[in-house]
C-alpha positions as CSV (number, residue, x, y, z in Angstrom):
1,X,-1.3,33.3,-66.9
2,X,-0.3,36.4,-65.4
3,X,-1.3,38.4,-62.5
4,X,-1.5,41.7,-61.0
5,X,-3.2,42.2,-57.1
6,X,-5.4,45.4,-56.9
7,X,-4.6,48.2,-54.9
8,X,-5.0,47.8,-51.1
9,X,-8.0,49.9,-49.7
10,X,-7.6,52.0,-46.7
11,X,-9.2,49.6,-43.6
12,X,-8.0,46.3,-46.0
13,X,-5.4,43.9,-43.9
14,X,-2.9,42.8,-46.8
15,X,-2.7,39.7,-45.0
16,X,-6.0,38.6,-45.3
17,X,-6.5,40.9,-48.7
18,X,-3.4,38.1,-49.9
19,X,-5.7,35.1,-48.7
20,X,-8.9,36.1,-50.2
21,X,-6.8,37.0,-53.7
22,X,-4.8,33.3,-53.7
23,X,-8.2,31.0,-52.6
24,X,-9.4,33.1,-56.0
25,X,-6.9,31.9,-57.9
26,X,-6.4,28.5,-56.6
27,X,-10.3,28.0,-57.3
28,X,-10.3,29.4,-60.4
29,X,-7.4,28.0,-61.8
30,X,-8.6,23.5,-60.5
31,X,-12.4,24.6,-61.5
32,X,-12.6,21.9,-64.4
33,X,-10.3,19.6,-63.3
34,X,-11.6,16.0,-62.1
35,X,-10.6,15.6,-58.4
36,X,-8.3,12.5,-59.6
37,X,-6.0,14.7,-62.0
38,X,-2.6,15.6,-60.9
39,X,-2.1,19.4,-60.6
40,X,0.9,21.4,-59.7
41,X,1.5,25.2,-59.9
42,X,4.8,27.4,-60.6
43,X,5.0,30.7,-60.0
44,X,7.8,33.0,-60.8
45,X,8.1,37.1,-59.6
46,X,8.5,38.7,-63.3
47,X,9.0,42.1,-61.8
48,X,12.5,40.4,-60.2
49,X,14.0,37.9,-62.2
50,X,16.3,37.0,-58.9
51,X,13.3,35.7,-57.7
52,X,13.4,32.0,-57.6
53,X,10.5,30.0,-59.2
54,X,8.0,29.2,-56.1
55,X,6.8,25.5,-56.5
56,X,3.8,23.4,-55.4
57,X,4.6,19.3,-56.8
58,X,1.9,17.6,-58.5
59,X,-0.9,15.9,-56.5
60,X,-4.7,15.2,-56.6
61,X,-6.7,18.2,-57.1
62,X,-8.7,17.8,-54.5
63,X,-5.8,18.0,-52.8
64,X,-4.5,21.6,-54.0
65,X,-6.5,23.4,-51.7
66,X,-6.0,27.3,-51.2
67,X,-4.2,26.8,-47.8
68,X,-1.9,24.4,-49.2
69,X,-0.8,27.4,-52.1
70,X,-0.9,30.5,-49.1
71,X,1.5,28.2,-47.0
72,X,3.9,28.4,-49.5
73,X,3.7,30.9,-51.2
74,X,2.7,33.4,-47.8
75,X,5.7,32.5,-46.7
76,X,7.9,34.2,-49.6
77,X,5.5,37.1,-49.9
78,X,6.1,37.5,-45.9
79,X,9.8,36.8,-46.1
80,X,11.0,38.9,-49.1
81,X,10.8,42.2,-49.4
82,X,11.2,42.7,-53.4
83,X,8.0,40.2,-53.7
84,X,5.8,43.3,-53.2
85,X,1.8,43.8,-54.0
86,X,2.5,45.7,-56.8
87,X,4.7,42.8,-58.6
88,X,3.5,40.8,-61.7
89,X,3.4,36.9,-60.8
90,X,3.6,34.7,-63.7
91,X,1.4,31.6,-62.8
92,X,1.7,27.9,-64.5
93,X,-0.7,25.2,-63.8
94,X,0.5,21.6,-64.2
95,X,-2.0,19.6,-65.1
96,X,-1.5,16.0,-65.5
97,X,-4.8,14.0,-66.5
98,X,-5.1,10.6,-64.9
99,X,-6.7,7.6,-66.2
100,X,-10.7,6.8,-65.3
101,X,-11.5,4.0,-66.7
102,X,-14.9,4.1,-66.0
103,X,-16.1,4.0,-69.7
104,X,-17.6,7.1,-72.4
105,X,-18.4,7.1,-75.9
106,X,-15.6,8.4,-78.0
107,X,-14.8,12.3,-80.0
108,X,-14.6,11.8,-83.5
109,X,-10.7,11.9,-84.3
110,X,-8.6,11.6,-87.7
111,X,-7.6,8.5,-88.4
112,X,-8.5,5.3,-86.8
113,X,-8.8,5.8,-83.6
114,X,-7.3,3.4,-80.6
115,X,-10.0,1.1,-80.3
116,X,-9.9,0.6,-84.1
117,X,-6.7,-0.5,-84.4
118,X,-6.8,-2.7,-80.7
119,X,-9.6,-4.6,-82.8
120,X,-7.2,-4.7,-85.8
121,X,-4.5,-6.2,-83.6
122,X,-4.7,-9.8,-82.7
123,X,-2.4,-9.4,-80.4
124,X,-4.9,-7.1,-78.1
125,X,-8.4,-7.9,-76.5
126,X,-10.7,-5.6,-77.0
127,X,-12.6,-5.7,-73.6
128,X,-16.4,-5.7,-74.1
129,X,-17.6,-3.8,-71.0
130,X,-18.4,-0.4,-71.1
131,X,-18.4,-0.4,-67.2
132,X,-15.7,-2.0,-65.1
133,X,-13.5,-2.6,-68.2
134,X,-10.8,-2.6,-65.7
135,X,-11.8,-5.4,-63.7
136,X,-12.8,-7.8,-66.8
137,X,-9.4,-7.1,-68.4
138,X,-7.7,-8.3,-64.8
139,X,-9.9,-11.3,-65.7
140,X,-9.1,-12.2,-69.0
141,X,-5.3,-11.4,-68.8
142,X,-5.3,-13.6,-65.7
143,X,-6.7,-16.7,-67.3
144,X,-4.1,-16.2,-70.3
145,X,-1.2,-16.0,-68.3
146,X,-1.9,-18.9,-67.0
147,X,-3.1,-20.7,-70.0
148,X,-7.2,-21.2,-68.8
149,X,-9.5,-22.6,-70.8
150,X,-12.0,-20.5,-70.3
151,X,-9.8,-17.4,-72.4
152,X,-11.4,-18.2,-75.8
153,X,-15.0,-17.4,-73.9
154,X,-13.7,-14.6,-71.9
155,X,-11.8,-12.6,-74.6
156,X,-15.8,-12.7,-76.4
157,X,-17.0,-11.3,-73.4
158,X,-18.9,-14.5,-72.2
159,X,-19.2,-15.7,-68.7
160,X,-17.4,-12.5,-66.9
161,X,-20.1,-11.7,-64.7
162,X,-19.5,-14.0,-62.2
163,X,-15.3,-13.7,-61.7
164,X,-15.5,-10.2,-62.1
165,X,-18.0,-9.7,-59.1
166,X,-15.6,-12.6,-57.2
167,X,-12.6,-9.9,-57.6
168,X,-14.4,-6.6,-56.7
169,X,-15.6,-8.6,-53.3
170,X,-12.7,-10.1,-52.7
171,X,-10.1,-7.3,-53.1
172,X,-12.2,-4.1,-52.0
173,X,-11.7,-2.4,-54.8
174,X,-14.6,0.0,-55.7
175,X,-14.5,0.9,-59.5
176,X,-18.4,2.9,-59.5
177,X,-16.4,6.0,-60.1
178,X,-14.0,4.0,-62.6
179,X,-10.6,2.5,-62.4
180,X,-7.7,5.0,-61.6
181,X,-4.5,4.8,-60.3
182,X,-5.6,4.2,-56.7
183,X,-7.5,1.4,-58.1
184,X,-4.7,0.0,-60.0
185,X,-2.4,0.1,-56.8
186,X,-5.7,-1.9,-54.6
187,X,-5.4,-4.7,-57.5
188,X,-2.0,-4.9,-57.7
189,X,-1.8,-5.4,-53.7
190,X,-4.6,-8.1,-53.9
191,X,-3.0,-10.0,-57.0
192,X,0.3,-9.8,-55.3
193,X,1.5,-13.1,-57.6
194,X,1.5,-10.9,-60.9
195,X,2.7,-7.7,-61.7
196,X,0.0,-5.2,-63.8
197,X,1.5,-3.2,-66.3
198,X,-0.7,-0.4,-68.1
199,X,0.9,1.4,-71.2
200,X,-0.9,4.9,-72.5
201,X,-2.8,3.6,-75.6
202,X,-0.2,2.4,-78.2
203,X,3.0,4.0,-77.5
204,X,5.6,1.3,-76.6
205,X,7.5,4.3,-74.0
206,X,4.4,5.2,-72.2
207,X,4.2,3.4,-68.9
208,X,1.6,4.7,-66.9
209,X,1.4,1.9,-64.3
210,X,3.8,-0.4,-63.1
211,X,3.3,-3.3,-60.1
212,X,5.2,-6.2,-58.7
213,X,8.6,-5.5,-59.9
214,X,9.8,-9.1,-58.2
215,X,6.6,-11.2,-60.2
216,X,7.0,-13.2,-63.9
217,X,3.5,-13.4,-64.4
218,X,3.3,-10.2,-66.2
219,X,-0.1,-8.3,-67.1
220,X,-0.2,-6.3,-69.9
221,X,-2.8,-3.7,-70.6
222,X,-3.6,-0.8,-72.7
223,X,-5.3,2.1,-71.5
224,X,-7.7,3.8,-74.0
225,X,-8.0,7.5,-73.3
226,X,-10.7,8.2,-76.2
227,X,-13.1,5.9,-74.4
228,X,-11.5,5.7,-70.8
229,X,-11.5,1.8,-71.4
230,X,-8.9,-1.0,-70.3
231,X,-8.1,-3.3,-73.2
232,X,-5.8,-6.6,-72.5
233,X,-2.2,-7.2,-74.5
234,X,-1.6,-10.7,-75.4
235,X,1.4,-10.3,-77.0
236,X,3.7,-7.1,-76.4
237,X,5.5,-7.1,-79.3
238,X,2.5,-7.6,-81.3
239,X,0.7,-4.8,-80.1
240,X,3.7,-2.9,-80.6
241,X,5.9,-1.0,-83.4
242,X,9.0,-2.4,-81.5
243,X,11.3,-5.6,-81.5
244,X,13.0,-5.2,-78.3
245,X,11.7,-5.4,-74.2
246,X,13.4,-4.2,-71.8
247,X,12.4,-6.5,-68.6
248,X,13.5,-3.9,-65.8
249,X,11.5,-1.0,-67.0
250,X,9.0,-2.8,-69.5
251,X,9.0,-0.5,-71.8
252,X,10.2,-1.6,-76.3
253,X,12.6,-0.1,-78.3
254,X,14.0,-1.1,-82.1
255,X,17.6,-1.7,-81.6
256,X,19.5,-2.9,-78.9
257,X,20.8,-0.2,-76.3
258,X,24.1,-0.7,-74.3
């Protein structure tokens, strides 16, 4: 977007006139973003293009407070002359949605949609659980890894209730407001003998989450955005269009790279 400051009034102090206009913006700009999105902003001087881009990295938004944007960018206002009141600011917002996990019904989409073709797959559980999808996936792809018994009951969705409750207790891990990345990290700590790995519904270059880098006992999920839901991959290359893994970054390719 782009953005012009009004006109100073007599008695204003552009100081704090600057502060009330940036908390504005800052607000305005997060307002419907969920507090566990990434959000960065970029803002360039169009009135100079000498001006270099000013830069906030990406972090939570409840992090991107308004005091966190003024000491950045008060500090080039303040500093540089050319970066006047009367300049045009071009403002980008980075916004970088993070994974919830916590469970909704689906938009109608073309196609089939992910969940679909996960059921299609044999190579990927379809977790039952609306709620805490993240935790009975942990579950299931646990006991297949290491070749339980109890899979064929789990992957139907029977007898979860118990184990499930035994790994929220036991690792900490509160997943009422659904399974993020800071969730992710608190399991990957507690199951410190495997290594999760979460790819972005069924795109074989899409890691979103990565663990244990020094563990064999690999956990493969798939992270469904339509439904915010955690589904379990039994067999990479199954699940994916690719023939190839690469071991150090897990991600699949078709032909071999050099």
């Amino acid at each position: 977007m782009l953005i012009k400051f009004n006109s100073l009034g007599e008695e204003q102090d552009p100081t704090t006139y600057l502060k009330e206009c940036i908390t504005a913006l800052t607000d305005y700009l997060v307002d419907k973003v969920p507090d566990r999105d990434l959000v960065g902003l970029r803002i360039r001087n169009t009135e100079n293009v000498q001006d270099k881009v000013v830069g906030i990295s990406l972090r939570r938004r409840d992090q991107l407070k308004a005091d966190v944007v003024w000491s950045v960018l008060g500090k080039v206002i303040q500093s540089n002359a050319r970066f006047a009141l009367t300049d045009r600011l071009e403002v980008h917002l980075d916004h970088v949605r993070m994974p919830a996990g916590n469970g909704k019904m689906a938009e109608r989409t073309k196609g089939r949609s992910i969940s679909v073709l996960s059921a299609i797959k044999g190579s990927i559980v379809t977790v039952k659980a609306v709620f805490l999808s993240l935790a009975h996936a942990l579950i299931i792809a646990m006991v297949k890894v290491n070749d339980d018994s109890k899979f064929k009951s789990y992957r139907n969705g029977y007898g979860l209730k118990e184990p499930v409750e035994k790994l929220l207790n036991a690792s900490g891990v509160d997943l009422s407001n659904g399974g993020g990345f800071k969730e992710l990290q608190q399991f990957q700590q507690y199951l410190s003998d495997y290594k999760i790995i979460v790819f972005d519904g069924l795109y074989p270059d899409r890691v979103m989450f990565s663990g244990n880098y020094l563990s064999a006992k690999k956990l493969y999920f798939q992270y469904d955005r339509d439904h915010d839901h955690y589904n379990v991959i039994t067999n990479l290359k199954g699940a994916m269009p690719k023939r190839h893994i690469c071991n150090g970054c897990d991600t699949l390719y078709d032909k071999t790279q050099v």
